[in-house]
KOLLO-371324 format. One line per 4 residues: number of its first residue (from 1); for each residue y negated, z, x of N, C-alpha, C, CB. Coordinates in steps of 0.05 Angstrom, whole numbers. Atoms other than C-alpha are relative to their C-alpha. Last residue first. Glycine has a CB too. Example, Ala and Ser with C-alpha at 12.3 -4.5 7.8 and 13.67 -1.06 7.14 Angstrom:
% residues 2
2 = 24,-1,-16,21,143,273,-22,14,-15,-9,-29,9; 24,0,18,90,156,246,-24,0,18,-1,25,-20 .
END
This chain:
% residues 308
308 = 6,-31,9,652,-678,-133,-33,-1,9,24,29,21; 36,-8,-5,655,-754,-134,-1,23,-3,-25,-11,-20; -1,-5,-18,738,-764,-148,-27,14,17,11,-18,6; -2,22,-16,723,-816,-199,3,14,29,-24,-20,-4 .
304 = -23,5,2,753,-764,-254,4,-23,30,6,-12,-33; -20,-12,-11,696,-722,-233,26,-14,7,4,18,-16; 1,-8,-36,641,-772,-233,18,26,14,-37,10,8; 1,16,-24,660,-794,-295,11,-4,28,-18,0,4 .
300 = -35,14,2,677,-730,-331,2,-22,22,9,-19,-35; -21,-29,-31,609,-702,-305,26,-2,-3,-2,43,-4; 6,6,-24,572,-771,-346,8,8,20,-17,0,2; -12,13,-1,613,-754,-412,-11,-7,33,0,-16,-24 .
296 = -26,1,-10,588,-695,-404,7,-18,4,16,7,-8; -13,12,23,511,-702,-407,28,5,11,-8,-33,-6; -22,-21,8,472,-641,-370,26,-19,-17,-17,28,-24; -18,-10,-22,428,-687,-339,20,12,-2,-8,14,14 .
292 = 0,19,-4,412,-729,-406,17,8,24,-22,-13,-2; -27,9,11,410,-665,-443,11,-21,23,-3,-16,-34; -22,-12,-6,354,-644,-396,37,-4,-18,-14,28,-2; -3,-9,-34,311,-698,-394,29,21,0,-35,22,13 .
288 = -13,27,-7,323,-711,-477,0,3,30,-17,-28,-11; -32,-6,17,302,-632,-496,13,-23,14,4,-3,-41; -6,-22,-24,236,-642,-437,36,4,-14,-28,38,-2; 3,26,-20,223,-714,-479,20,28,20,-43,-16,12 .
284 = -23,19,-6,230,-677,-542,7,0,20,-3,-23,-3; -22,-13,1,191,-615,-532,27,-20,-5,-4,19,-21; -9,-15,-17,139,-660,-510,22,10,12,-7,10,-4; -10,12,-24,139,-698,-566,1,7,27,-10,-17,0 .
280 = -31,17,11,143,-649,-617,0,-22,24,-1,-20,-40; -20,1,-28,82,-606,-581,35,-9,-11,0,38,18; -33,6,-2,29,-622,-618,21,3,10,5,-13,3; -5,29,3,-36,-589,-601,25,-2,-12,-1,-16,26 .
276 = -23,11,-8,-51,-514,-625,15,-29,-4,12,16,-8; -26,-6,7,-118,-503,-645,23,-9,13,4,-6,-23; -1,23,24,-174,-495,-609,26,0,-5,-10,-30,8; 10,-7,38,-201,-410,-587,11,-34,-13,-51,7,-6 .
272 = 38,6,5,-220,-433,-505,17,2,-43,-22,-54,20; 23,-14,-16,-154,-393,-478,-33,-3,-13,0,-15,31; -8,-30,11,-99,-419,-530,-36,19,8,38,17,23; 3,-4,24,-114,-496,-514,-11,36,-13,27,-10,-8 .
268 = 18,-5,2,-124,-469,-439,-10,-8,-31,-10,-9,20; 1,-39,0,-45,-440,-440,-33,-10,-8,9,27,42; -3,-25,15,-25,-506,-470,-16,19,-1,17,12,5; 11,16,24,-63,-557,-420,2,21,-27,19,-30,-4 .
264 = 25,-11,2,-37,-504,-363,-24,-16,-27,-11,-5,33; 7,-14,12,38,-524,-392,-44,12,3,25,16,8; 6,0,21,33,-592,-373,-11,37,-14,25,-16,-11; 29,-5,0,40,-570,-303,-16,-2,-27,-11,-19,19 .
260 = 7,-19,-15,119,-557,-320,-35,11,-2,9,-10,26; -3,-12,23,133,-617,-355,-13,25,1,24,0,-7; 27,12,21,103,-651,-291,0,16,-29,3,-38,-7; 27,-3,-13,147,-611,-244,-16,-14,-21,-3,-13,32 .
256 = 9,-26,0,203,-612,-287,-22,7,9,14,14,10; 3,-1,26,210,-690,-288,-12,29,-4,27,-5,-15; 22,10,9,210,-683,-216,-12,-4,-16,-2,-12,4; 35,-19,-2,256,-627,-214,-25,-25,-1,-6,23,40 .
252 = 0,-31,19,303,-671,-250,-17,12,0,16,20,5; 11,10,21,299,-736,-207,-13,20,-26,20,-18,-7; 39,6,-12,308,-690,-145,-7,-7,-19,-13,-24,24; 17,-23,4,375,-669,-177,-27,0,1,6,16,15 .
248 = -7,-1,22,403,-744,-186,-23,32,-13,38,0,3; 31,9,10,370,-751,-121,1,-3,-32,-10,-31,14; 27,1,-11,422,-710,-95,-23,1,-16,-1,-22,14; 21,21,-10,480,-718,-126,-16,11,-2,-6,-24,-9 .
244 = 23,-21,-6,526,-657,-146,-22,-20,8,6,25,25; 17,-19,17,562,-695,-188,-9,16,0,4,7,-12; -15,-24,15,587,-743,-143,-16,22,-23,11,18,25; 7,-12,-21,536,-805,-102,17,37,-4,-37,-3,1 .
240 = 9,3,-23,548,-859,-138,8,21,19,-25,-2,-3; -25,9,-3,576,-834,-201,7,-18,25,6,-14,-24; -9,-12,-13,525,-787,-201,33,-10,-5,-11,26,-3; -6,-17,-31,476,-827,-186,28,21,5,-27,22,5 .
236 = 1,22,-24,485,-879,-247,14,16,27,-37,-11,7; -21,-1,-2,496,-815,-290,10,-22,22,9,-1,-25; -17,-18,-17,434,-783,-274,30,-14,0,0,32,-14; 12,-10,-23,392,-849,-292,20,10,21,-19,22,-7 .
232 = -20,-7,-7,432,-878,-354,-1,16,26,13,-20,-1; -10,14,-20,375,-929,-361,23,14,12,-20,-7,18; 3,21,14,355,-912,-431,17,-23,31,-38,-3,-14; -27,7,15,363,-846,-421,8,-19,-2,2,5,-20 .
228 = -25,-20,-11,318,-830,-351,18,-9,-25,-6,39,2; -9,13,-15,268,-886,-389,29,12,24,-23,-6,10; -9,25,15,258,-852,-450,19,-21,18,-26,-16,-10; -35,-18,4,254,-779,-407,11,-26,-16,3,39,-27 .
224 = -13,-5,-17,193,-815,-369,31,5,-13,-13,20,13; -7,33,-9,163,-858,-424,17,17,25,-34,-28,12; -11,19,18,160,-789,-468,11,-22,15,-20,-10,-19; -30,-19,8,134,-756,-416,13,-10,-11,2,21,-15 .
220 = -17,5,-26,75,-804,-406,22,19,0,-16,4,28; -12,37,3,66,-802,-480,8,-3,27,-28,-31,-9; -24,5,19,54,-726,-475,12,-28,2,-10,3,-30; -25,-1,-13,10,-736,-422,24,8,-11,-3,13,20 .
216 = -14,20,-11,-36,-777,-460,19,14,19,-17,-20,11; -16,17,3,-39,-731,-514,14,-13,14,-7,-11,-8; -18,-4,18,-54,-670,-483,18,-20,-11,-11,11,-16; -18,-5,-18,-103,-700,-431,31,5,-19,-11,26,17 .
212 = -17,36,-6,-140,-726,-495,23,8,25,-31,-32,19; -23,16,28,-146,-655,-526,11,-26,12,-20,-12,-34; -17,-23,1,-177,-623,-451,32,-6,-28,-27,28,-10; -14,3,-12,-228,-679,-446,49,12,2,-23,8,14 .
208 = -9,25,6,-252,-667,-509,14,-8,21,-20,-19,-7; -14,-13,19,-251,-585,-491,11,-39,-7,-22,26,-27; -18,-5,-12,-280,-607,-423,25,6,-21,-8,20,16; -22,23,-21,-328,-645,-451,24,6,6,-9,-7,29 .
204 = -18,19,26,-351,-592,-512,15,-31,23,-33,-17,-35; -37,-17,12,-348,-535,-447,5,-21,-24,0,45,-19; -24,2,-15,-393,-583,-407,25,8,-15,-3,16,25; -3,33,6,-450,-587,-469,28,0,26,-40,-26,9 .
200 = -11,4,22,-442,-514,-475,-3,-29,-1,-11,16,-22; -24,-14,3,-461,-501,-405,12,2,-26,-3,25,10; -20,22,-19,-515,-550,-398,28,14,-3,-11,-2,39; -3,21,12,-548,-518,-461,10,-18,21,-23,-8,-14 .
196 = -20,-11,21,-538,-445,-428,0,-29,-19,-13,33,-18; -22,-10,-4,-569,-468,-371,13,1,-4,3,10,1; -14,21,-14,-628,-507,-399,27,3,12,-15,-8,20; -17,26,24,-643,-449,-438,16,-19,7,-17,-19,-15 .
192 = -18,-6,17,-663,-397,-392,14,-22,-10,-11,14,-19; -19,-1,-23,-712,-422,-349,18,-3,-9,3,20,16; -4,33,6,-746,-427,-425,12,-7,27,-32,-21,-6; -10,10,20,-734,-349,-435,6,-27,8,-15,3,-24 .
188 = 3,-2,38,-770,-332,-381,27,-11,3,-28,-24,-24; -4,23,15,-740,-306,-302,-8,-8,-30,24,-3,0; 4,22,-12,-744,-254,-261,-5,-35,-3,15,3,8; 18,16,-1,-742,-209,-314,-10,-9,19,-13,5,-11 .
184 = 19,-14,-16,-683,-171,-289,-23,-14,3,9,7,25; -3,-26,6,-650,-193,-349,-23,11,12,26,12,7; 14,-10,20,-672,-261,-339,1,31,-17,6,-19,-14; 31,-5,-16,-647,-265,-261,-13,4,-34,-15,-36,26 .
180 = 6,-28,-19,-583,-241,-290,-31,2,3,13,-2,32; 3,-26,21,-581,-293,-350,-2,27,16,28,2,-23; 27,2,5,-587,-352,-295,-14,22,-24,-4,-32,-8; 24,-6,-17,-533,-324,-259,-21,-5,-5,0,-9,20 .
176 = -3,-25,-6,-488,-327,-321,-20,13,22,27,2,7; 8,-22,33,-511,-391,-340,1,24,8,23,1,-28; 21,2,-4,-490,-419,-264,-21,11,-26,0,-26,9; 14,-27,-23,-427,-388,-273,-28,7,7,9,-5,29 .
172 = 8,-24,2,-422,-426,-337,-4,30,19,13,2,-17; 27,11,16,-433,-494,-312,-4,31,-11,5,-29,-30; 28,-18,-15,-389,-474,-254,-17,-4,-24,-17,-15,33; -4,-31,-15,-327,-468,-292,-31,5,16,30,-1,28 .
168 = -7,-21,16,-333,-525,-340,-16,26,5,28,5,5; 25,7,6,-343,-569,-277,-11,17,-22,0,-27,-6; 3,-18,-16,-278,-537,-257,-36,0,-8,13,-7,33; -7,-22,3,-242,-558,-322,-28,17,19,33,3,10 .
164 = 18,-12,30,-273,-623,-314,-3,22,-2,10,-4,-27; 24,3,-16,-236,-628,-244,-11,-3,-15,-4,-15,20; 1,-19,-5,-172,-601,-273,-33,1,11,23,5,16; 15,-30,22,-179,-643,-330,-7,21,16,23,18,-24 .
160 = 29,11,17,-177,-707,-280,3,24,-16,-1,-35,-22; 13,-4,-14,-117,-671,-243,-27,-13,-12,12,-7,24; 0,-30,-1,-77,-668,-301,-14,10,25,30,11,0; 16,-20,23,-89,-735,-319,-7,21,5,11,7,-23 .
156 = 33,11,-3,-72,-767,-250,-15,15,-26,-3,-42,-4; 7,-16,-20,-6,-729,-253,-29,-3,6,17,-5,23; -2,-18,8,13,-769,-311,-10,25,19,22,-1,-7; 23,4,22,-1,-832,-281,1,32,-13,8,-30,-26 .
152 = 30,-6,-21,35,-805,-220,-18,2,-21,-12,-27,26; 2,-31,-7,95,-787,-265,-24,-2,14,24,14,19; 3,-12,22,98,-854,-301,-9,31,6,24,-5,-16; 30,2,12,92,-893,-244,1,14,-22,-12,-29,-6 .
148 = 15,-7,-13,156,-863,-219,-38,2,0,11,-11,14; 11,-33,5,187,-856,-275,-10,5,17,16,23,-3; 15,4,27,181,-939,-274,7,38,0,18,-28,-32; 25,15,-7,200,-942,-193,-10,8,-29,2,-37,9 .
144 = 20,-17,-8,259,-897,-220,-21,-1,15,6,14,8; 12,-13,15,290,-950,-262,-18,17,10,15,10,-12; 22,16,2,305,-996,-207,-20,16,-23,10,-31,-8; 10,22,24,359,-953,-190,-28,-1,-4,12,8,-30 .
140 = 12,-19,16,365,-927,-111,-9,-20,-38,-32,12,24; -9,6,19,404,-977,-77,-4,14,-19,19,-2,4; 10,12,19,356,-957,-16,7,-18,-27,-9,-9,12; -11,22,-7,370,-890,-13,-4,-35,-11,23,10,-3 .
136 = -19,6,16,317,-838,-32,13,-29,16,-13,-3,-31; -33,7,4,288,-812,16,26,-7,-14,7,10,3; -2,17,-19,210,-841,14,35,9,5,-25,4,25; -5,29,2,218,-820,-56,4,-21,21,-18,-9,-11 .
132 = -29,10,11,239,-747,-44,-3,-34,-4,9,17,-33; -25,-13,-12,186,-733,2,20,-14,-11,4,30,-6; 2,22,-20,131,-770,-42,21,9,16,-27,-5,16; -8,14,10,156,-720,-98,-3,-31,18,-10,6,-22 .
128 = -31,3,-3,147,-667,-48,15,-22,-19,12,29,-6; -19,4,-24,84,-681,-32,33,6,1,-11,16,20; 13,27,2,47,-687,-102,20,3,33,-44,-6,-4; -15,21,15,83,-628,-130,-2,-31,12,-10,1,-32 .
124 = -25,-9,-13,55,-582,-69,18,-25,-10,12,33,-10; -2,13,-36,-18,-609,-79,36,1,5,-21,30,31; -1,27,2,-7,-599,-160,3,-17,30,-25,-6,-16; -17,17,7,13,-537,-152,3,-24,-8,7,7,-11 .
120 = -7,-4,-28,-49,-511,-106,36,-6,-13,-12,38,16; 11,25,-22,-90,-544,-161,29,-2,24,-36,12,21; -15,27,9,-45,-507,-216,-14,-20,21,-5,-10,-37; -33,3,-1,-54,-440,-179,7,-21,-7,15,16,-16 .
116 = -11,6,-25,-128,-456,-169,31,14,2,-21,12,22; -3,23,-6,-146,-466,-241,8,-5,39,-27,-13,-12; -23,15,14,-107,-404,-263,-3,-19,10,3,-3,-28; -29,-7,-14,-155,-363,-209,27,-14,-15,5,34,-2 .
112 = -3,4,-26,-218,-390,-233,36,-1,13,-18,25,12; 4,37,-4,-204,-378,-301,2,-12,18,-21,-12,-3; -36,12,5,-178,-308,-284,-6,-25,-13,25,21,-24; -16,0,-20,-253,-300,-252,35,-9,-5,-6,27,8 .
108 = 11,25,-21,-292,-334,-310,20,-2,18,-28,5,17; -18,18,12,-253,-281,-359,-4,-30,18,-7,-2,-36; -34,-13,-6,-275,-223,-317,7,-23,-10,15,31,-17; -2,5,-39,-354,-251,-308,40,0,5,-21,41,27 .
104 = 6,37,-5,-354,-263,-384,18,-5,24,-40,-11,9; -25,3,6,-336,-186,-390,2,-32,-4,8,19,-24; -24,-23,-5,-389,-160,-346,24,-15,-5,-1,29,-21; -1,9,-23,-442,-217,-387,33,16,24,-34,7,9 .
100 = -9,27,-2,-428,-191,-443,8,-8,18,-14,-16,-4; -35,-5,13,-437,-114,-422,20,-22,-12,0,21,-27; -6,-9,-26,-501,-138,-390,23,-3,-3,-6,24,9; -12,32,-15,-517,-184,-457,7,21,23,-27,-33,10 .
96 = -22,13,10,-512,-116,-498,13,-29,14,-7,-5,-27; -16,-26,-2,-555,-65,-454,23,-18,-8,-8,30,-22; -10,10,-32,-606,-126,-440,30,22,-3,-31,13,36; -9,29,-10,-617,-130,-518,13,-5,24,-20,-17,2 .
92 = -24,4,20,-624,-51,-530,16,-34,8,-15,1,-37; -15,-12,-18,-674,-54,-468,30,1,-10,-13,26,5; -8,13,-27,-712,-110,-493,25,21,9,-29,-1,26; -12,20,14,-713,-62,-568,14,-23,27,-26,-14,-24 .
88 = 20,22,8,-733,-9,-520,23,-22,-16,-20,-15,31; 8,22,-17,-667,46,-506,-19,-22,-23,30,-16,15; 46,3,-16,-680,116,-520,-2,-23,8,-16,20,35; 18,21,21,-612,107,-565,-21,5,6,0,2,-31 .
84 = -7,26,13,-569,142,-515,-5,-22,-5,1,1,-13; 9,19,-28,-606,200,-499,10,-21,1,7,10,26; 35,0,-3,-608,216,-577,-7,-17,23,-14,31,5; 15,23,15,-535,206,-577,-26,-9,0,3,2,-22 .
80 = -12,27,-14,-519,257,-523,-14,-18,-10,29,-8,-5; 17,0,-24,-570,308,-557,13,-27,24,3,35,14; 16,10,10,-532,303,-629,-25,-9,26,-6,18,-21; -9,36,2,-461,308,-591,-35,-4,-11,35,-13,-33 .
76 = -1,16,-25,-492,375,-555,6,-30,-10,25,12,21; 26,7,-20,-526,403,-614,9,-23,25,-12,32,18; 14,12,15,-463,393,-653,-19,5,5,2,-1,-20; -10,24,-10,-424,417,-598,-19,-15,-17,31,-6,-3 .
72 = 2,9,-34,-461,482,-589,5,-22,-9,21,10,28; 25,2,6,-463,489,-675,-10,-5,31,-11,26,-17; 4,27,27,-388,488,-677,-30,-17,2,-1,16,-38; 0,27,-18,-387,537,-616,-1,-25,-6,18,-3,14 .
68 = 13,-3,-15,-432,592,-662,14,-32,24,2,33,7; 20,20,14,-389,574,-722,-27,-1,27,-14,17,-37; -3,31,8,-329,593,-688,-23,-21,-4,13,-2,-25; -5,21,-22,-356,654,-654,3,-27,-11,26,7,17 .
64 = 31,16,-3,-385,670,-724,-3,-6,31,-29,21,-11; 23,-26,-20,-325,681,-749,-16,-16,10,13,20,30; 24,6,-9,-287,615,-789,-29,30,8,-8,-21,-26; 22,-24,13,-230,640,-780,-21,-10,6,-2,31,10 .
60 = 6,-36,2,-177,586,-762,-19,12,-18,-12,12,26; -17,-13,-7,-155,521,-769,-1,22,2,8,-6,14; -18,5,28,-218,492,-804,26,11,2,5,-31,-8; 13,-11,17,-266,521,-741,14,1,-28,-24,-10,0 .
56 = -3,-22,-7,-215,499,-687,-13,20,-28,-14,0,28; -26,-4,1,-212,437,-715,1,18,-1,16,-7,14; -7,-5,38,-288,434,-718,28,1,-6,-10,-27,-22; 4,-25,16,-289,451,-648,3,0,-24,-21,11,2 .
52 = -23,-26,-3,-235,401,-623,-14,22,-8,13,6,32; -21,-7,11,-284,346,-661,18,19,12,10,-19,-5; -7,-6,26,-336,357,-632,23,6,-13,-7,-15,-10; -1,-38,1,-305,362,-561,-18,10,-25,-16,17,34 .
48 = -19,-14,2,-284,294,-572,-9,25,-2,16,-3,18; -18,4,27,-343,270,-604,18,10,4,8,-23,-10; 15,-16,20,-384,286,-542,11,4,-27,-25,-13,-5; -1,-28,-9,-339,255,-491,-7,24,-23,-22,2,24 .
44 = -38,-13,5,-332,198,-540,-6,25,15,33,-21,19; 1,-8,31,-417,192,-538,30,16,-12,-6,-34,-19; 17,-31,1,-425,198,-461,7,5,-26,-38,1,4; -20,-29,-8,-368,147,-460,-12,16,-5,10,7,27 .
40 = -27,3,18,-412,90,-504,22,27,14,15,-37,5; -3,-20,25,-473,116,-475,21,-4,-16,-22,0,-19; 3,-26,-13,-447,86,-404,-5,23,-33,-31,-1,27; -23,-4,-2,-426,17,-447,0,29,19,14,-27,9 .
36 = -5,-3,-34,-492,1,-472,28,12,2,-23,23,17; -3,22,-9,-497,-8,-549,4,-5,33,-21,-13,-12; -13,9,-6,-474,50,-580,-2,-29,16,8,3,-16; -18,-12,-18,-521,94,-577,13,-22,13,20,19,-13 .
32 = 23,6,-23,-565,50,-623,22,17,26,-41,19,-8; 2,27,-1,-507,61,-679,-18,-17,27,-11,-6,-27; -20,16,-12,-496,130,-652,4,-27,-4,21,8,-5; 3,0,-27,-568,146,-669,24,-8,18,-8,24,6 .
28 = 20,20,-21,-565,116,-731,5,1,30,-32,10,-2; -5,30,3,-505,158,-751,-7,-25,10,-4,-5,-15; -18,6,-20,-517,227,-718,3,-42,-1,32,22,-10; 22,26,-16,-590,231,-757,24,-9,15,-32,9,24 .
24 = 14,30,7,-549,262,-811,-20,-17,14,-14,1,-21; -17,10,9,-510,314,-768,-9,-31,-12,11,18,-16; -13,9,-3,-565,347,-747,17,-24,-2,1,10,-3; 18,21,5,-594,356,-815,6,-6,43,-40,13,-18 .
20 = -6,30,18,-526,381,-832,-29,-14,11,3,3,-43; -22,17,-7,-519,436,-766,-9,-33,-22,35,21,-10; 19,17,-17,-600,459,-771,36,-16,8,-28,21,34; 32,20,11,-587,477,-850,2,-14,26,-38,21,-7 .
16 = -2,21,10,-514,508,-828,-12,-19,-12,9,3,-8; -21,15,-12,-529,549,-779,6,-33,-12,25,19,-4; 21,16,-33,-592,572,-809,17,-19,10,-6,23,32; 4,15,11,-542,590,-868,-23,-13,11,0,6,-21 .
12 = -23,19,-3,-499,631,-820,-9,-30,-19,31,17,-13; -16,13,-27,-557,668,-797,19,-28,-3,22,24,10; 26,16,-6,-592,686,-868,9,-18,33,-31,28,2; 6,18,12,-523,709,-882,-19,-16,1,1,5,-16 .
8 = 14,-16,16,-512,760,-832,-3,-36,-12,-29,26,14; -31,14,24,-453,738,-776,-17,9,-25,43,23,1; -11,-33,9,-492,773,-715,18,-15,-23,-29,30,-15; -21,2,30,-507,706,-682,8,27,-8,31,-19,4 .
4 = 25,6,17,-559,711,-622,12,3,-24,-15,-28,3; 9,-21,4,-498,725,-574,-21,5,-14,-1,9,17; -12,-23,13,-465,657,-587,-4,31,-8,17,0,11; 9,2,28,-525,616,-568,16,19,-17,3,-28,-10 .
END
C-alpha cells in the first residue's frame, strides 16, 4: 500500500477520510468482537500493533511511510473486528455462555478438589482419633469421654455439609452438561430449565446448610475447650504422666484436628459470595485450647514433681 502513496495532498487526505470513517465503526464492532474469547486476542493482537504505529507516527515524521503503515494497521484492526462481530445474535449468546461455562467448569473442578482434601481429612482424623482413644490409659480423666462426644458430634456436621456440598457439586455439573447439549442445539430451552432450577435450589440448601454447620460447630468447640479448662485436662496428664505426656499431646491435636476442618466452612463462606460468619467463638475456644496447654503454672507442676 506504501508504494501507491507519493505524499500529494489529495493522497494524504484519502488517507485520512478512509482512516476516520474506519475508525468510527471500530467501536461497535469491538463491542460485538468482544464477546467470544478467540476474537478477544485477534482484537489485542490488532490493537497492539495499532497502537505501536500510531506511536511511531506521533514520535516521528509523519512521511508518508508513516502514514502509509498507520493506515495498514487501521485496515488491519478494522478487518479483525469485523471478523469478529459476524456472529448471529444465537451465535453472540453461545459465544458468551461457552466462555461462562469454560470458567464455571474451572471453579467446579477446584471445588471438587477442596471437597476431596477435607473428605480424605476427615477419613484420616476419624482414625487416628479412635487410635488415640483406644490407647489411652485406663485412668484416663473422665472429662475426655465429654470431648470426646463433642468432637464426633462435631465431626458429624462437617461431614453432613460435606455431603450437601457434593450434592451442590453435581447439581451444577449436571446444569453445565445440560447447557452443552443446548448450545449444540441438542436440546430446547425447556430441557433446559429444570437443571438450572435444581441447581439453584441445591446451592440455597447447601448455603443454609453451610450457615447452620458454622454455628453448630462453633458451640461444639466451645464445649470442647470449656471442658479441657474446666476440668484441668493437660495439667491432670501432665502431672501424671510429665510434661511431655502423651495423651496430654494427643488431646491437643485432637482439638486441632476439628478446629482445623472448621476452616473449609470459612474458605466456602468466602467462595459462594455470603458474608463473613462469626468467628469470636471459635477464636475463643482455639485461644482457650491452646492457653490451657501452654499453662505455666501446670509445667511448674509437673516439673517441680520430677515428671519431665
Amino acid at each position: 500500500m506504501g508504494a501507491g502513496l507519493d505524499g500529494s495532498r489529495g493522497q494524504l487526505a484519502a488517507v485520512r477520510s478512509a482512516a476516520a470513517e474506519m475508525l468510527q465503526e471500530v467501536r461497535p464492532l469491538a463491542r460485538r468482537a468482544s464477546l467470544a474469547a478467540a476474537s478477544r486476542a485477534s482484537a489485542r493482537r490488532a490493537l497492539r500493533d495499532f497502537a505501536g504505529a500510531a506511536e511511531a507516527v506521533f514520535n516521528g515524521s509523519s512521511g508518508v511511510a508513516q502514514l502509509s503503515e498507520i493506515l495498514e494497521t487501521v485496515t488491519a484492526l478494522h478487518a479483525t473486528l469485523r471478523a469478529g462481530a459476524q456472529l448471529s445474535p444465537r451465535g453472540a449468546a453461545g459465544a458468551v455462555l461457552g466462555d461462562g461455562a469454560r470458567r464455571a467448569r474451572q471453579l467446579l473442578g477446584d471445588f471438587s478438589q477442596i471437597l476431596g482434601r477435607y473428605k480424605k481429612h476427615s477419613g484420616v482424623s476419624k482414625r487416628l482419633v479412635r487410635e488415640w482413644s483406644a490407647a489411652r490409659p485406663s485412668t484416663a480423666a473422665p472429662a475426655l469421654a465429654e470431648v470426646d462426644r463433642a468432637w464426633w458430634r462435631l465431626r458429624d456436621v462437617l461431614d453432613e455439609y460435606i455431603v450437601r456440598a457434593e450434592r451442590h457439586l453435581d447439581a451444577f455439573n449436571d446444569a453445565f452438561d445440560a447447557l452443552t447439549d443446548y448450545q449444540d442445539c441438542s436440546s430446547s430451552l425447556s430441557e433446559l430449565l429444570p437443571h438450572y432450577y435444581r441447581a439453584m435450589a441445591e446451592r440455597e440448601r447447601s448455603h443454609e446448610q453451610l450457615r447452620d454447620a458454622w454455628r453448630r460447630s462453633s458451640d461444639l468447640m466451645a464445649q470442647i475447650a470449656s471442658t479441657i479448662a474446666d476440668a484441668d485436662v493437660f495439667a491432670s496428664f501432665m502431672l501424671k504422666e510429665g510434661c511431655d505426656s502423651l495423651t496430654a499431646r494427643r488431646t491437643l491435636d485432637q482439638a486441632q484436628l476439628a478446629s482445623g476442618a472448621m476452616r473449609l466452612l470459612l474458605h466456602r463462606h468466602r467462595a459462594d459470595g455470603l458474608p463473613e460468619p462469626r468467628r469470636d467463638a471459635w477464636e475463643e475456644a482455639v485461644r482457650s485450647i491452646s492457653a490451657s496447654f501452654e499453662d505455666r503454672d501446670a509445667r511448674r507442676v509437673c516439673q517441680t514433681s520430677g515428671r519431665r
